[in-house]
N, C-alpha and C positions, 0 to 999 in steps of 0.2 A: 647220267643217273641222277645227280644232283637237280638237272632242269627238270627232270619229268617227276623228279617228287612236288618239286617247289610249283609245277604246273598240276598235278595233282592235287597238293594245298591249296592253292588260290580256287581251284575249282570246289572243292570240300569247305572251304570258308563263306563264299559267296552261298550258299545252302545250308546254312545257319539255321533255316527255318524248317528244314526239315523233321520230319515223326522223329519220337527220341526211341523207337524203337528199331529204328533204321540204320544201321552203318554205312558210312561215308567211306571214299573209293581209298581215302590213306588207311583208314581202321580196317577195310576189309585186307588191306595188303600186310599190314601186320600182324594181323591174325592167320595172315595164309601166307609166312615167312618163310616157314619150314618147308611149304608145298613149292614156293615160289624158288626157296633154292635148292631144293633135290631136281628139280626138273634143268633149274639154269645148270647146274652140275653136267646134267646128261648132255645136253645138249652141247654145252661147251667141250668138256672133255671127252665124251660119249660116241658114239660111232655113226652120229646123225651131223656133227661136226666135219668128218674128214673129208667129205667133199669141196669145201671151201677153205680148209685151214691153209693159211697164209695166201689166201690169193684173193682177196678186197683190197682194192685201193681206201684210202681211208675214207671218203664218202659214201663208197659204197658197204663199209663198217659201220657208220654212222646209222645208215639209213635199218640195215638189218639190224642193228637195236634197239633203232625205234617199232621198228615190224616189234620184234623181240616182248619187249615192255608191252606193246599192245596186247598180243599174242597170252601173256600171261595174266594180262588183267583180265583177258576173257578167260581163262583158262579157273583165274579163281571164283569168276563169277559162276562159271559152270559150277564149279563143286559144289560149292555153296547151294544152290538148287538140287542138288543129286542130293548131299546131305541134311537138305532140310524137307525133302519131298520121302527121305525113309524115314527121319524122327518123326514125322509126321504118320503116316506109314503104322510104323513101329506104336505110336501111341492114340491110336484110333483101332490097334490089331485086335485078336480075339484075346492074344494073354496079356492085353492091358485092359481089355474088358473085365474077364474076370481076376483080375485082381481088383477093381473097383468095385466091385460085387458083394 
């Protein structure tokens, strides 16, 4: 967990020069901590788990973490586009029209 934040940072550091309107891949994960651990919940303890519980060898734990982490970075990217494509939506709609009105 440790390496793939610090690989995370070094990646969000080096793009320093990015829009200041843009979050960076550590900001988008804190922001989406809540999202990130209700799903590692499920998944860990949840009934999508019991097909593998206790049967990785420890590389092959390794590996599905890594999946894991990746898996959820896209998972908040996704949202983020779902929820910025209804505010969006929502404030281009007909009752933010007329209220502008």
């Amino acid at each position: 967990m440790m390496l793939g934040l610090a690989a995370i940072y070094a990646v969000s550091a080096g793009t320093a020069h990015r829009a200041r309107n843009t979050l960076g891949p550590l900001e988008k994960l804190g922001r989406s901590s809540l999202f990130v651990y209700w799903i590692h919940v499920e998944l860990v303890y949840g009934y999508a788990a019991w097909p593998i519980r206790h049967r990785l060898k420890l590389w092959e734990a390794a590996g599905a973490y890594a999946i894991f982490c990746a898996l959820m970075y896209g998972a908040v990217i996704l949202r983020d586009r779902i929820v910025d494509r209804w505010r969006a939506r929502r404030a281009t709609g007909p009752s933010a029209q007329a209220v502008r009105a």
